[in-house]
N, C-alpha and C positions, 0 to 999 in steps of 0.2 A: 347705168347711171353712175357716175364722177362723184365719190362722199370724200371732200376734205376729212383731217384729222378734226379739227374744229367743227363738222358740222355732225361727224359723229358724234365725238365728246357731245355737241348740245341735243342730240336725239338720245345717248345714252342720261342724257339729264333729266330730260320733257317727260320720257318713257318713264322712270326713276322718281319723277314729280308726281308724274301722275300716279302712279302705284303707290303713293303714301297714303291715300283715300282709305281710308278701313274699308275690308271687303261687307262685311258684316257691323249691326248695330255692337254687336259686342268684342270686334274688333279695335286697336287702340290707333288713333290717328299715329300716321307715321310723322307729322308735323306737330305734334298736341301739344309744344310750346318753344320758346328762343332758343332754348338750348338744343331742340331736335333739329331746328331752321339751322341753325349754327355750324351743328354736325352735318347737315344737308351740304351746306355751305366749302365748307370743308372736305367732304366727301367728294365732293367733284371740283375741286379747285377752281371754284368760280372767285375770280380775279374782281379786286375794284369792291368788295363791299366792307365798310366801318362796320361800326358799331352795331348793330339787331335790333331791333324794339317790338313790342307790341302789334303793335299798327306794321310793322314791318312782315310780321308774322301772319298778320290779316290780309292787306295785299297779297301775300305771295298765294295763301288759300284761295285767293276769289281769282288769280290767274293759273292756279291749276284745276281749277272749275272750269275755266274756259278754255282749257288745255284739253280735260278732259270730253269736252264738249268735239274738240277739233277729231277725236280717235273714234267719236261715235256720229259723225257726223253721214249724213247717208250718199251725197256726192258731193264733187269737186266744190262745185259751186259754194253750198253749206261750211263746208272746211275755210274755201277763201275766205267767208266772210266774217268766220272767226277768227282766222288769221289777223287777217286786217286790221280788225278791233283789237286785238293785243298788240300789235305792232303799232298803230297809231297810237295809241295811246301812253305808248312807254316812250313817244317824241324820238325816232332810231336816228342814228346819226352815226353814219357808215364812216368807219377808219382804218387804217392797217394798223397794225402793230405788231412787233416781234421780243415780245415781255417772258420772260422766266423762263430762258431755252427754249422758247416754243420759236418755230421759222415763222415768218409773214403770214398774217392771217387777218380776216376782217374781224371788228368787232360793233355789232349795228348800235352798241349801248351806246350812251353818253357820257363824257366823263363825270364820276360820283354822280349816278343814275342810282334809284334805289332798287336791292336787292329784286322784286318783285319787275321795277323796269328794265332790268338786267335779263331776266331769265325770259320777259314777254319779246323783248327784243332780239337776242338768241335765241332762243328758241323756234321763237314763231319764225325768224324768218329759215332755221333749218327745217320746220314744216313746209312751208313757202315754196322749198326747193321743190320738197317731193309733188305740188302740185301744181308746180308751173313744166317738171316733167310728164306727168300724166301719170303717177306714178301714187296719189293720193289713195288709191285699195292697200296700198304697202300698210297704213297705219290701221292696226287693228287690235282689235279685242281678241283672248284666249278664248278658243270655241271649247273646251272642258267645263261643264255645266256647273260647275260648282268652281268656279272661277274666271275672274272676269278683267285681270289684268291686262295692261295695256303692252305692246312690244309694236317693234317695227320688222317686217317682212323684210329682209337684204337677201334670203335664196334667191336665185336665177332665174327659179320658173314660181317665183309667188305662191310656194304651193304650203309657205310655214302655216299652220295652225293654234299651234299652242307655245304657250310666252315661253317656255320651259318643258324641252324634248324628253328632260331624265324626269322631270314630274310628271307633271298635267301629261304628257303625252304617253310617256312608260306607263304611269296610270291606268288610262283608257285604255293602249292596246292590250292591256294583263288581264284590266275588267273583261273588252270584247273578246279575247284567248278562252277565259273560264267558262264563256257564256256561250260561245261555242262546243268548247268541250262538255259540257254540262247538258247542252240540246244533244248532242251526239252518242251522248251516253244514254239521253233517255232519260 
């Protein structure tokens, strides 16, 4: 499967959205107010947004709800039709453009589209891609039981598991190591 620069950038974003969710009740939102949205904003040079507000802050939560919805989604079907619903409703309105040294690339937003229509419209439609390939298993959740972030699968033979190889994954294989060693010893 063909990932434009652009349609990385918007899966490293989705990905990145969605994992501001606190894991836990005592975890702090990674969005918890304008100024986190802002630095979100910023952190991934998402083009085209003014000012922040409130309500700006609110939207973007309730499309990474349904973001979130897309990565736990159990088939294709389920996925489109959350797709869908974020893409219609941020009104997408496909255009090329070649803004701030970046080469020809689409941008489904509309122009001054608000922040939240911005990210449902990129976003959703570099979700879109992976399941109009067949390609929708790629979006997943970290199988490390005490973690439950979201990453995209880009190995060759789909066989990524955990969102993070030097964590979550060194993790477990160290746990299943000792626990090994430990039955072997008796």
């Amino acid at each position: 499967m063909l990932i434009t620069h652009d349609t990385r950038c918007a899966l490293d974003t989705v990905v990145d959205l969605v994992n501001t969710v606190p894991e836990d009740a005592a975890a702090p939102d990674g969005l918890r107010d304008v100024p986190a949205l802002a630095g979100f904003v910023g952190t991934h040079d998402i083009s085209d947004v003014g000012s922040l507000s409130e309500s700006d802050l609110s939207a973007v939560r309730a499309v990474r709800g349904l973001f979130a919805s897309v990565f736990e989604a159990p088939d294709a079907r389920a996925a489109a039709a959350l797709i869908n619903e974020l893409v219609a409703a941020a009104g997408t309105t496909p255009r090329l453009t070649d803004h701030d040294g970046y080469d020809w690339h689409v941008h489904y937003f509309a122009p001054g589209a608000s922040v939240a229509d911005h990210l449902a419209a990129d976003c959703g439609m570099a979700l879109a891609f992976f399941v109009v390939a067949g390609e929708q298993e790629r979006l997943r959740r970290c199988e490390a039981p005490d973690c439950r972030r979201a990453f995209v699968d880009l190995s060759r033979n789909r066989s990524r598991r955990y969102c993070d190889s030097r964590t979550c994954g060194n993790r477990l294989h160290v746990a299943a190591y000792r626990a090994r060693r430990k039955e072997a010893t008796g």
